[in-house]
Backbone and ligand atoms as CSV (ligand in chain L), in Angstrom:
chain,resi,resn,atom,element,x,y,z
A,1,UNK,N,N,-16.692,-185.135,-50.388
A,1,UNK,CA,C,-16.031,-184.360,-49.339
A,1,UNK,C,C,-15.241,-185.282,-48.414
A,2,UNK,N,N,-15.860,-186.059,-48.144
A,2,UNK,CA,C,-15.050,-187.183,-47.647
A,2,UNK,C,C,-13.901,-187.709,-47.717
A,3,UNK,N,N,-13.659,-187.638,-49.355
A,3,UNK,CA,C,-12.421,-188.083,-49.851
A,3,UNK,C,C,-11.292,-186.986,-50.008
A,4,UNK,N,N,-11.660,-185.548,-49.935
A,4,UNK,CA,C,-11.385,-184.858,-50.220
A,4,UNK,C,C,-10.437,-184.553,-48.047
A,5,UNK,N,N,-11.319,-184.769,-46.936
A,5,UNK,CA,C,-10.745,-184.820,-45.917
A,5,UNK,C,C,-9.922,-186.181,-45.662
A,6,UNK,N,N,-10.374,-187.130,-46.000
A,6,UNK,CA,C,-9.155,-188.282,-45.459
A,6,UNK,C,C,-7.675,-187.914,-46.436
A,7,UNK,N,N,-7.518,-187.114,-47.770
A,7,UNK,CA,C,-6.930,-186.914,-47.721
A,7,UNK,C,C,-6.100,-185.774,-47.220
A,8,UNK,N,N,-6.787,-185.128,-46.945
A,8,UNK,CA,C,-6.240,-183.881,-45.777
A,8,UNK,C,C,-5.621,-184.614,-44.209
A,9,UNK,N,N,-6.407,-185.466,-43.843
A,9,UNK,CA,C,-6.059,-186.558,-42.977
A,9,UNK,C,C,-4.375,-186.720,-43.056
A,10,UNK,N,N,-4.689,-187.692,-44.383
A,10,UNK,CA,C,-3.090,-188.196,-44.992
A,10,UNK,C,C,-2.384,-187.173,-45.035
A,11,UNK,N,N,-2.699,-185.536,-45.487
A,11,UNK,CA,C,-1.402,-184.763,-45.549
A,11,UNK,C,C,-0.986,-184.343,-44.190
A,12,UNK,N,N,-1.657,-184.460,-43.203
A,12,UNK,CA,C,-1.892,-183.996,-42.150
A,12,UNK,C,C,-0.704,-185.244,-41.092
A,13,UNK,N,N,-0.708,-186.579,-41.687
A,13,UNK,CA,C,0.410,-187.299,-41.316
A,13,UNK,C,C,1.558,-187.232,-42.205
A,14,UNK,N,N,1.278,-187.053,-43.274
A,14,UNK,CA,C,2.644,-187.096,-44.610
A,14,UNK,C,C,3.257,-185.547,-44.901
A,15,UNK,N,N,3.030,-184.640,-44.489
A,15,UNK,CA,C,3.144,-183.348,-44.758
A,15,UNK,C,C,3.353,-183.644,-46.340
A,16,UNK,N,N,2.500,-183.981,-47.422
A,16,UNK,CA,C,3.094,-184.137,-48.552
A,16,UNK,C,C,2.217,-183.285,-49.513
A,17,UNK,N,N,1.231,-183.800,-50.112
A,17,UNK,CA,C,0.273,-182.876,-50.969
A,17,UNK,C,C,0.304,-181.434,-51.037
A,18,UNK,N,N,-0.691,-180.703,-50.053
A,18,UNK,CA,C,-0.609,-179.433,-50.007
A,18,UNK,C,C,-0.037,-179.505,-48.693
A,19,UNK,N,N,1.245,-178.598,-49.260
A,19,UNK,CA,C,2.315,-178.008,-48.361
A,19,UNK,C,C,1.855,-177.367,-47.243
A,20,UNK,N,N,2.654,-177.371,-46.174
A,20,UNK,CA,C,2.571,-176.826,-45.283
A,20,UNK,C,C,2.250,-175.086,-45.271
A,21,UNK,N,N,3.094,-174.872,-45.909
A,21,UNK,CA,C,3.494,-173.599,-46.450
A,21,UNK,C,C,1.552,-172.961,-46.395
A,22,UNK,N,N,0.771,-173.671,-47.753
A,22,UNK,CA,C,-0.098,-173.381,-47.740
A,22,UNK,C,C,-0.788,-173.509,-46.868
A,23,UNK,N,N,-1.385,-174.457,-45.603
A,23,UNK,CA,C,-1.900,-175.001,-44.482
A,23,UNK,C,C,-1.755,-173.990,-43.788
A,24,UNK,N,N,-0.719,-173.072,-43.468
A,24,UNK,CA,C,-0.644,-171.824,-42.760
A,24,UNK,C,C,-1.590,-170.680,-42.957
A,25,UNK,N,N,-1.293,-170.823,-44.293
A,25,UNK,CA,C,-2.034,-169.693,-44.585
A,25,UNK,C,C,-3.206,-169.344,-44.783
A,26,UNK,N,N,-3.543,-171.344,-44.446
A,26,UNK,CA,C,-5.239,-171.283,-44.769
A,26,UNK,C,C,-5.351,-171.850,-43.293
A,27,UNK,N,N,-5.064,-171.915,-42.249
A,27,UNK,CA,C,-5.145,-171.603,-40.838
A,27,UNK,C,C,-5.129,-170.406,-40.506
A,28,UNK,N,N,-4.758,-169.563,-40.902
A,28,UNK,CA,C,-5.042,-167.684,-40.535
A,28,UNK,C,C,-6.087,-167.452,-41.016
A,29,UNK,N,N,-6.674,-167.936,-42.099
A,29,UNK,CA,C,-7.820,-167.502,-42.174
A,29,UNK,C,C,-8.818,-167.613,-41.860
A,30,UNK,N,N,-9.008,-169.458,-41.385
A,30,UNK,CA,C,-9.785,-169.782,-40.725
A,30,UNK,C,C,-9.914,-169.425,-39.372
A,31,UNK,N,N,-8.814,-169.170,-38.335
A,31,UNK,CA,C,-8.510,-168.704,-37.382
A,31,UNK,C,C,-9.551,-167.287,-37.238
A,32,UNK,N,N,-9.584,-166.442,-38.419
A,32,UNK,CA,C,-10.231,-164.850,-38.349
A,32,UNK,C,C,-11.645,-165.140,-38.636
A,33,UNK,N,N,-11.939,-166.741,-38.952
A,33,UNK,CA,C,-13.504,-166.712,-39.202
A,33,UNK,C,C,-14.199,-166.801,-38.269
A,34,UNK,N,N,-15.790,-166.239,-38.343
A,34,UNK,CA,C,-16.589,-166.771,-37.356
A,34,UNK,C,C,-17.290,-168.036,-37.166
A,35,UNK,N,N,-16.732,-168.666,-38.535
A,35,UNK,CA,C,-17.302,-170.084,-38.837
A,35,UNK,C,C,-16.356,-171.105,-37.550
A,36,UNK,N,N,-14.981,-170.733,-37.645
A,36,UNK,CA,C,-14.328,-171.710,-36.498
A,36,UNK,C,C,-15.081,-171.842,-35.210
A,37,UNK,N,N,-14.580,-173.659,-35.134
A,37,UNK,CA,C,-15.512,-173.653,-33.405
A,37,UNK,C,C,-14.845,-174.876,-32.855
A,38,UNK,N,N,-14.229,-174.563,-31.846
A,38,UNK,CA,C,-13.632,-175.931,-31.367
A,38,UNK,C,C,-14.349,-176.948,-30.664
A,39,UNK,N,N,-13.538,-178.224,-30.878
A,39,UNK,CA,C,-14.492,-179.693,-30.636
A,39,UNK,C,C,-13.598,-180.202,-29.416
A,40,UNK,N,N,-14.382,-180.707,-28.819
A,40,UNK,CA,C,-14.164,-181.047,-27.670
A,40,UNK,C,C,-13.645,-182.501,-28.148
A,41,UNK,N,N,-14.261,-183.481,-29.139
A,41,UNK,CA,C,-13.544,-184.607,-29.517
A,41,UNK,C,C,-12.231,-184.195,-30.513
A,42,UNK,N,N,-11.974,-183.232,-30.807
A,42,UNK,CA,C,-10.768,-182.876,-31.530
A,42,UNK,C,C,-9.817,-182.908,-30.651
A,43,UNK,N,N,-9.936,-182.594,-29.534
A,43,UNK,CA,C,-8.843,-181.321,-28.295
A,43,UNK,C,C,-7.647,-182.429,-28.413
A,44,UNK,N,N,-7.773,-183.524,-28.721
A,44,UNK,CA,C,-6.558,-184.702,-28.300
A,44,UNK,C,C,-5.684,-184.749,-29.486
A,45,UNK,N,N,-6.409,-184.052,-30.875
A,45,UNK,CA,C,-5.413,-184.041,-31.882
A,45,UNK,C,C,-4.312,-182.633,-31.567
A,46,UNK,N,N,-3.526,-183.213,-31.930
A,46,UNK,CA,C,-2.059,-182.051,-31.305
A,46,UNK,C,C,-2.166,-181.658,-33.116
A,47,UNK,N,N,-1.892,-180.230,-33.114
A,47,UNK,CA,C,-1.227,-179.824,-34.405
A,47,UNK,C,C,-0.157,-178.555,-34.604
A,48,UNK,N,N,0.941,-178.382,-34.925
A,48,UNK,CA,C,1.515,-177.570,-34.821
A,48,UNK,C,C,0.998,-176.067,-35.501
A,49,UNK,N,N,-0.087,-176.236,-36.198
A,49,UNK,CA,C,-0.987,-175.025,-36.938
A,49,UNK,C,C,-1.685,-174.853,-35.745
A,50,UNK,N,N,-1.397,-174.334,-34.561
A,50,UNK,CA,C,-1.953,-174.127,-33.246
A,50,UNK,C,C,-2.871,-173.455,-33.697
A,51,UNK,N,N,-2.818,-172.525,-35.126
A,51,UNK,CA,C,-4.688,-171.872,-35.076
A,51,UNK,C,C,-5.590,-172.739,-35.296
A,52,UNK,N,N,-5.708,-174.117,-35.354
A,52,UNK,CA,C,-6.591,-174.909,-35.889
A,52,UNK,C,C,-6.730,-175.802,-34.969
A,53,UNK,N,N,-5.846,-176.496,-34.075
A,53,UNK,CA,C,-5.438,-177.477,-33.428
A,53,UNK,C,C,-7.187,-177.418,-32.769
A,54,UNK,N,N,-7.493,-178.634,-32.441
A,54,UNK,CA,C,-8.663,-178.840,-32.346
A,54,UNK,C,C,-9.910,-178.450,-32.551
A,55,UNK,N,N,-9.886,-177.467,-33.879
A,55,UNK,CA,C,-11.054,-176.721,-34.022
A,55,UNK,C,C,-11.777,-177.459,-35.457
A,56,UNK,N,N,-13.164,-177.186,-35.708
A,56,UNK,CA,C,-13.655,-177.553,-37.012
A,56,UNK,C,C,-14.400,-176.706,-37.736
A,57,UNK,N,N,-14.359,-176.459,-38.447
A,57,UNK,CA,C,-15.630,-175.700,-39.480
A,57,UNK,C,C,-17.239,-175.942,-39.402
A,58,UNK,N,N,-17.476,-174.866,-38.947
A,58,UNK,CA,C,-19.085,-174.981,-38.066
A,58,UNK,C,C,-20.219,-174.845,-39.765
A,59,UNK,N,N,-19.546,-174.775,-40.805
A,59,UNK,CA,C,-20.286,-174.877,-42.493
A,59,UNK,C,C,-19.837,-175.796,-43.054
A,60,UNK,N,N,-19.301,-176.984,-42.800
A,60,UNK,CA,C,-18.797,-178.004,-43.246
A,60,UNK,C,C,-18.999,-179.201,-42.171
A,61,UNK,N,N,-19.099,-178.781,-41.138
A,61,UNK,CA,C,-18.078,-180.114,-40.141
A,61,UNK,C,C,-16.839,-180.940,-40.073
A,62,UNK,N,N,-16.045,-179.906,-40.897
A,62,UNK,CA,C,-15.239,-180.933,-41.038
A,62,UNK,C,C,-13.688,-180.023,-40.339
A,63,UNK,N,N,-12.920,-181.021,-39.555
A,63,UNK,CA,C,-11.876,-181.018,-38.410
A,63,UNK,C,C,-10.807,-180.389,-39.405
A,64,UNK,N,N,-10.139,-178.982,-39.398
A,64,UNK,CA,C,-9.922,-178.177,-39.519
A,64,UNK,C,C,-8.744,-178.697,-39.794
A,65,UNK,N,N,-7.895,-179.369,-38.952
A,65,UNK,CA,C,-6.337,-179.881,-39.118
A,65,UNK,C,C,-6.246,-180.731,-40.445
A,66,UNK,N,N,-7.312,-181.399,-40.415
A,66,UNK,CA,C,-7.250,-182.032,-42.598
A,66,UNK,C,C,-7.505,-181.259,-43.064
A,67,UNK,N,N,-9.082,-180.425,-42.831
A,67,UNK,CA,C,-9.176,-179.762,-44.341
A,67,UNK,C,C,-8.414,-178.623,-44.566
A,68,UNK,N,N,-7.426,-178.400,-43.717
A,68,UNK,CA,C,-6.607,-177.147,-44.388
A,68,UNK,C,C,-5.347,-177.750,-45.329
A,69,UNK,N,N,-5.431,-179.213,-45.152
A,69,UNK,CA,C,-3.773,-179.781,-45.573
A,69,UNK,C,C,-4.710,-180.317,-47.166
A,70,UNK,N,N,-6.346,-180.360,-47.146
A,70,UNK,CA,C,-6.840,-180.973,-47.955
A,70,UNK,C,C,-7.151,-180.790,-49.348
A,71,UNK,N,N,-7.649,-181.369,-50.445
A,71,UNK,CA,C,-7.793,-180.385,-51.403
A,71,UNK,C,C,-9.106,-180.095,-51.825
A,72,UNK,N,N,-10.017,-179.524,-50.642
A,72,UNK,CA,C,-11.138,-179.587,-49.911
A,72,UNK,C,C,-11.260,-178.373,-50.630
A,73,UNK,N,N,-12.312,-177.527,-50.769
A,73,UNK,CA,C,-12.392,-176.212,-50.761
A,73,UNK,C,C,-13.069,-175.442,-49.362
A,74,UNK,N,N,-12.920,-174.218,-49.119
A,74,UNK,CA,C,-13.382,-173.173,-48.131
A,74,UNK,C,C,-15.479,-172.930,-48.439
A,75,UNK,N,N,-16.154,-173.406,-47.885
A,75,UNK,CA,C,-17.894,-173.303,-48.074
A,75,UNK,C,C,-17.469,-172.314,-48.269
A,76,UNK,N,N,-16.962,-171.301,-47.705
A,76,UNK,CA,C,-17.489,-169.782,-47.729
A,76,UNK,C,C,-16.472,-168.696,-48.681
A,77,UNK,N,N,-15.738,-169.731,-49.430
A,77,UNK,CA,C,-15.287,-169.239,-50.377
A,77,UNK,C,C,-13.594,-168.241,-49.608
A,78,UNK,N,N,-13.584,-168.440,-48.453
A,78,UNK,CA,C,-12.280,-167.703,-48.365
A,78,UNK,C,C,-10.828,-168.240,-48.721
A,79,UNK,N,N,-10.476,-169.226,-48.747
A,79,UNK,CA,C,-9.261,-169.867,-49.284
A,79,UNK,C,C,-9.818,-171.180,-50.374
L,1,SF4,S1,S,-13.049,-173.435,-43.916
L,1,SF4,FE1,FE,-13.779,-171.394,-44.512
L,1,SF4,S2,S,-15.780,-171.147,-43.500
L,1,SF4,FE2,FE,-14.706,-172.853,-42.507
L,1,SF4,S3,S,-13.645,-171.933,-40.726
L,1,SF4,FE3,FE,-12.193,-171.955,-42.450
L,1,SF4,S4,S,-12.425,-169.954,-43.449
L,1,SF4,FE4,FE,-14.233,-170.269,-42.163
């Protein structure tokens, strides 16, 4: 999983891997979950996917702005 967020990390500076395009759409969804929960050590990452921008996945732990760019999968099976 690890490897799977630093590269979400990297797309998250490279907009390259998984497209933006997709990152949207897997920010709306996370956005409608009850799993989202924002981090107070996130709040300083800026992201233009404002549904995510400092939030993380409360079934993963993991900071929301990679794993949506990542090729991570959804715990709960929604994206
Ligand atoms: S990754 Fe899945 S479980 Fe986590 S906040 Fe997003 S939609 Fe919810």
């Amino acid at each position: 999983m690890l490897k799977e967020i630093l590269s979400g990390w990297k797309n998250y500076l490279d907009k390259t891997e998984v497209t933006e395009a997709v990152a949207k759409e897997r920010a709306a969804i996370c956005a409608a979950c009850p799993s989202l929960r924002n981090g107070r050590l996130l709040a300083f990452i800026k992201d233009d996917l404002t549904e995510v921008e400092g939030a993380y996945c409360s079934k993963c732990g993991c900071p929301l702005s990679a794993k949506v760019r990542s090729n991570d999968i959804c715990p709960e099976n929604k994206w």
